[in-house]
Residue, then its C-alpha position, 0 to 999 in steps of 0.5 A: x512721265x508726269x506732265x508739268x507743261x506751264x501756259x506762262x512763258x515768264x518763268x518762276x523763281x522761289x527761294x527754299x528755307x525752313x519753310x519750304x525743306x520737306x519734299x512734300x512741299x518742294x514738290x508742291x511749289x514745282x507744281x504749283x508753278x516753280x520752274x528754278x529754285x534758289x539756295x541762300x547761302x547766306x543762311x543755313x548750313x551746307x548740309x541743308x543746302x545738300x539736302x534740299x538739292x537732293x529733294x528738288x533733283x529726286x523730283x527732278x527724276x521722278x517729273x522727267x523735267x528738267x529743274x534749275x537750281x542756284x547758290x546765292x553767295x552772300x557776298x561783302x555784307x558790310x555791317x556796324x559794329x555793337x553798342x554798350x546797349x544794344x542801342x542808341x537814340x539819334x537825332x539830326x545834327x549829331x556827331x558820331x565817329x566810326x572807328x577801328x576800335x572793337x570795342x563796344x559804342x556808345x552815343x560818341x563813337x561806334x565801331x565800323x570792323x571795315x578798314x575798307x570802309x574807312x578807306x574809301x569814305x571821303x569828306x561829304x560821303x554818305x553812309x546808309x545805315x539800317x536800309x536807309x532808315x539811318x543817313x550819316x555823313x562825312x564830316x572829317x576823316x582821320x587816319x583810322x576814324x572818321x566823324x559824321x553828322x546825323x543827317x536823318x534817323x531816330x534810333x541806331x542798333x547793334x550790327x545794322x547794314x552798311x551801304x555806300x552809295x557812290x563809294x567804290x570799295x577796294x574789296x573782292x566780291x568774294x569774301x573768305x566765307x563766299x569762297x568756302x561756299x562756292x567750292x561747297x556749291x560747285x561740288x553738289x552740283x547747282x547750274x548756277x552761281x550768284x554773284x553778290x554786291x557785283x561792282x565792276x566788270x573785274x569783280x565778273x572776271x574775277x570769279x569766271x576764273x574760279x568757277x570755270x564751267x562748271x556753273x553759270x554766273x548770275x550777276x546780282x544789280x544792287x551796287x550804283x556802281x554796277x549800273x554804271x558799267x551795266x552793259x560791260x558786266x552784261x557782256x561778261x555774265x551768264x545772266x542778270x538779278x536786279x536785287x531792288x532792295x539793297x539798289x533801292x537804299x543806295x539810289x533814290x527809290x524814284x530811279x528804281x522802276x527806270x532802272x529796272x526797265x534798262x537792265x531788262x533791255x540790257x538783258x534782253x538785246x546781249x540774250x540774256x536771262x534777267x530775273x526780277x527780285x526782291x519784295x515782290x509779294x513781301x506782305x504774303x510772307x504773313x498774309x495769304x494774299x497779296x496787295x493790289x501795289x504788290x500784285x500790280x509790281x509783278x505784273x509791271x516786271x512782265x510787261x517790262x519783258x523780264x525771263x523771270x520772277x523771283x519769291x524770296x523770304x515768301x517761300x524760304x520762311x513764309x506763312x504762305x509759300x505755295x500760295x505765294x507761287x499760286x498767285x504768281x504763276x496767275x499774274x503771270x498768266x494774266x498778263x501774258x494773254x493781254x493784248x498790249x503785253x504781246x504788243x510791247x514784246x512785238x515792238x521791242x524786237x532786237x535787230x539780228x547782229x550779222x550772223x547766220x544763226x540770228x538770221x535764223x532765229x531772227x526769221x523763226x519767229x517771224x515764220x512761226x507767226x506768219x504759219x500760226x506754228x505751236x511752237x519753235x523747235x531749236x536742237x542745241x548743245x550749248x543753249x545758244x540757239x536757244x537764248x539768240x530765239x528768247x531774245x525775240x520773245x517770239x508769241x509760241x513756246x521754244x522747245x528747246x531740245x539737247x543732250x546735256x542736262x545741264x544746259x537743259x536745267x539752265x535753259x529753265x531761267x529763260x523766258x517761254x523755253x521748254x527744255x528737253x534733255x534727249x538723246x543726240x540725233x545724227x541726221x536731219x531726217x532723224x531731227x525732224x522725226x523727233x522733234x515731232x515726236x518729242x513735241x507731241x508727248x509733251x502737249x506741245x503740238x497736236x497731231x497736223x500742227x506745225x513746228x518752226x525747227x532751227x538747227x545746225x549742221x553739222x550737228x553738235x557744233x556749237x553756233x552753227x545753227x544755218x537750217x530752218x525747217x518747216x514740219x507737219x506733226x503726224 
C-alpha cells in the first residue's frame, strides 16, 4: 500500500478540466495534497466527467485510499439575452427596458429569456448584471417588461449573468438540464451532490427526494436568501459550500468574511463539512505563485475552523494546477502547527447535546489530550460517529475505521479524518486488536502510543456509539 498520510487536518478540494484529464496529472494533484475532487457539471460532457471518475477511482485502487469525488450542477443560471452588436455602452441615468422579446437589443431595450424574473422584480428592485459591474433598477414594471435606470456600469455584453439580490424567484433549484445531470451523476457513482443557487430550505427537500441515499447533498451559499434561512438548510443538508463569488455580487463584499465565519460556526456545531470556495489562489490560474492578499485569504478560512478548501478554475484550466495544490497544502500545514490556530479550535468547542454518543466523542477529545494520544479511533457505519468527534476539532487525527466505501469516501471532506475502509469486527477484543494494528501500518501510531477508541455495541447499529477504550499499540 502506497502511503499517502496528510500532516494538515484541514482537507483539500480541486476542481479537474482540461487541465487536469490525464491520470498522470490526477495522480500527481492527489499526491500533492488532494484529498476530494470536484466535477463541474456546468462544463463538459458526461463522458468527460466518466472518464475522469474512472482516473481518480483507478488511483483510488492503486493508493488503498479511499478519494472523495462530487457533481456540481450547474443550477438556474440566469443570463441576458443578446444585442444587435454584441455590445452596448451605458451610462448612469439611462433608461433600458428588459423584455419577453427574443429578439436581439439595442440601447432601448434587451432581452431577459426569465419570465420568472419579470415576475418577481418590483419597482425599486436591483439587478446585477455582469458580476456586479453593471447596477439596473426598477423603475416601472409592466405586465411582460419592465423599465430600468442605469444606476453604475459603462459597457453592457451579450449573455452576461443575472443576479437578484433580495429577490426570491419562484423557480426549482434544479433546472431540466441539472435533472439530466443528476441522473448522469447518481449512476456513475459521485459521493456527493452539489446544490446550485439553494434559496430556501424546499429547495433541499426538494432534491433529498430525487437523489435518496444514493449521494450526499452539499448545499452551495450564494443566494442573500439562503443565508437567511442558514441554520434551517444546515439541518436538512449533508454538507455546506460558501461559493463567495456570485454571494459577493449580491451582498455588499464588506459582509463577506462575517459571513463566511457564521456559516463555518453554523457547520461546525450541526457537525457538518464546510468547504471554502472560490477565488481562493485566482491570480495562480496564470502565474505560479500566489498573492500574499490570496495566501493570507486561505489561511483566514483555516483559522476560521473550516473542513475544507477549495481550487476551482486553478486546477480545472490553469497554468499551475499542481503548484496551486502544492501551496495550499503548505498554508494549510502553517497555519494548523501556529499556536493561536489550536487556541481558537480549543476556544470554540461546541457543547455535547445530551446524548450518549456526544458524551462520548465530547470526552474523546479531552481523553486524547490529557494522555497525549496519537490519534482517535471511531469504528463506524454511517460516518456519524465520526462527524459528532470532527465537531470537536480535536489536536490528534480521527481514524476513522468502517466497512462501507462510501462512507470511507465522504468521510475525506471532514476536518482531521483519516478514513479507512476495512472489514467489520465482531467483537470488542476483536476492535481494539485491529484498531492497533490498522493505526500502525498506516504511521498513525508507533509501537507503545496510545489511542483514544469510540464505538458501539452492539456493532454495526447506527448511533450507538456508548464504549470509550484506552489501548497501547504493541
Amino acid at each position: 500500500m502506497s502511503d499517502f498520510k496528510r500532516t494538515r487536518k484541514t482537507k483539500i478540494v480541486a476542481t479537474l478540466g482540461p487541465a487536469s484529464s490525464t491520470q498522470e496529472m490526477v495522480k500527481t494533484l492527489f499526491e500533492a495534497g488532494v484529498d476530494v475532487f470536484r466535477f463541474n457539471f456546468s462544463h463538459g460532457t458526461h463522458e468527460d466527467h466518466q472518464k475522469r471518475l474512472s482516473l481518480v477511482r483507478g488511483i483510488e485502487k492503486d493508493s488503498g485510499r479511499p478519494i472523495g469525488v462530487f457533481a456540481d450542477l450547474q443550477g438556474p443560471k440566469l443570463r441576458l439575452g443578446t444585442f444587435e452588436k454584441g455590445a452596448i455602452d451605458i451610462e448612469k441615468g439611462m433608461r433600458i427596458t428588459l423584455d419577453s422579446d427574443p429578439r436581439p437589443g439595442n440601447e432601448k431595450r434587451v432581452h431577459l429569456p426569465h419570465p420568472e424574473i419579470i415576475e418577481a422584480l418590483q419597482v425599486g428592485s436591483d439587478i446585477l448584471l455582469d458580476d456586479g459591474k453593471v447596477n439596473l433598477r426598477v423603475v416601472r414594471k409592466n405586465a411582460d417588461s419592465v423599465e430600468t435606470e442605469v444606476i453604475s456600469g459603462k459597457k453592457l455584453m451579450d449573455r452576461k449573468g443575472v443576479n437578484l439580490p433580495n429577490v426570491l424567484l419562484k423557480v426549482s433549484v434544479l433546472t431540466k438540464k441539472d435533472r439530466i445531470d443528476l441522473a448522469a451523476a447518481l449512476d456513475m457513482g459521485f459521493d456527493w451532490i452539489a446544490l446550485s443557487f439553494v434559496q430556501r430550505p424546499e429547495d433541499v427537500i426538494e432534491a433529498r427526494e430525487l437523489i435518496g441515499n444514493r449521494a450526499k447533498i452539499i448545499v452551495k451559499l450564494e443566494k442573500p436568501s439562503a443565508i437567511e434561512s442558514l441554520h434551517e438548510i444546515v439541518a436538512l443538508t449533508d454538507a455546506v459550500m460558501l461559493a463567495r463569488g456570485d454571494l459577493g455580487v449580491e451582498i455588499p463584499a464588506e459582509h463577506v468574511p462575517a459571513v463566511q465565519k457564521r456559516v463555518v460556526r453554523a457547520c461546525r456545531l450541526a457537525g457538518k463539512p464546510v468547504i471554502i470556495a472560490t477565488q481562493m489562489l485566482e491570480s495562480m490560474i496564470s502565474a505560479p505563485r500566489p498573492t500574499r492578499a490570496e495566501a493570507s485569504d486561505v489561511a483566514t478560512a483555516i483559522y476560521d475552523g473550516t473542513d475544507a478548501v477549495m481550487l476551482s478554475a486553478e486546477t480545472a484550466s490553469g497554468d499551475y494546477p499542481v503548484e496551486a495544490v502544492s501551496i495550499m497544502d503548505r498554508i494549510a500545514t502553517d497555519v494548523e502547527k501556529d499556536q493561536l490556530y489550536r487556541k481558537i479550535m480549543d476556544a470554540e468547542h461546541p457543547d455535547p447535546e445530551n446524548n450518549a454518543p456526544d458524551a462520548i466523542t465530547a470526552a474523546a477529545s479531552n481523553v486524547a489530550a490529557t494522555i497525549s494520544a496519537a490519534a482517535i479511533v471511531n469504528y463506524t457505519t454511517s460516518g456519524s460517529t465520526t462527524l459528532r468527534t470532527v465537531r470537536e476539532r480535536p489536536s490528534v487525527p480521527i481514524l476513522s475505521m468502517t466497512e462501507s466505501l462510501a462512507v470511507a469516501r465522504r468521510l475525506q471532506l471532514s476536518y482531521g479524518v483519516y478514513p479507512v475502509h476495512t472489514a467489520d469486527v465482531d467483537n470488542f477484543g476483536d476492535m481494539v486488536r485491529k484498531a492497533c494494528t490498522v493505526a500502525r501500518e498506516h504511521d498513525i501510531a508507533r509501537q507503545g502510543q496510545k489511542l483514544v477508541i469510540t464505538a458501539g455495541v452492539p456493532f454495526g447499529t447506527t448511533g450507538s456509539t456508548n464504549i470509550l477504550r484506552i489501548a497501547v499499540v504493541e
